[in-house]
C-alpha positions, -999 to 999 in steps of 0.1 A, spaced: -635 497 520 -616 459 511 -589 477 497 -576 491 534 -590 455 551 -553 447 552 -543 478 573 -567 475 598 -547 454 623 -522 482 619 -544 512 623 -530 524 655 -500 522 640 -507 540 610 -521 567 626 -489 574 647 -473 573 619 -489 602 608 -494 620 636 -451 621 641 -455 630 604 -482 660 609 -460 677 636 -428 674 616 -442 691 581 -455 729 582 -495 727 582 -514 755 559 -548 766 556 -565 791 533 -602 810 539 -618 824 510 -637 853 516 -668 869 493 -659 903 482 -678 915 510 -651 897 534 -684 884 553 -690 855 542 
């Protein structure tokens, strides 16, 4: 993508960035079941 050419020489960065980020805010996650709870 051109838009994010910019950023990559700071990729490795970036992503540190938001891995310290991940670890500091509360992480959800939701599963939808079928009525069956199977599936």
């Amino acid at each position: 993508c051109a838009a994010l050419g910019p950023y990559i020489a700071h990729i490795d960065d970036i992503y540190e960035d938001f891995r310290s980020y991940e670890v500091r805010v509360p992480v959800t996650a939701l599963i939808i079941l079928g009525k069956s709870y199977e599936q």
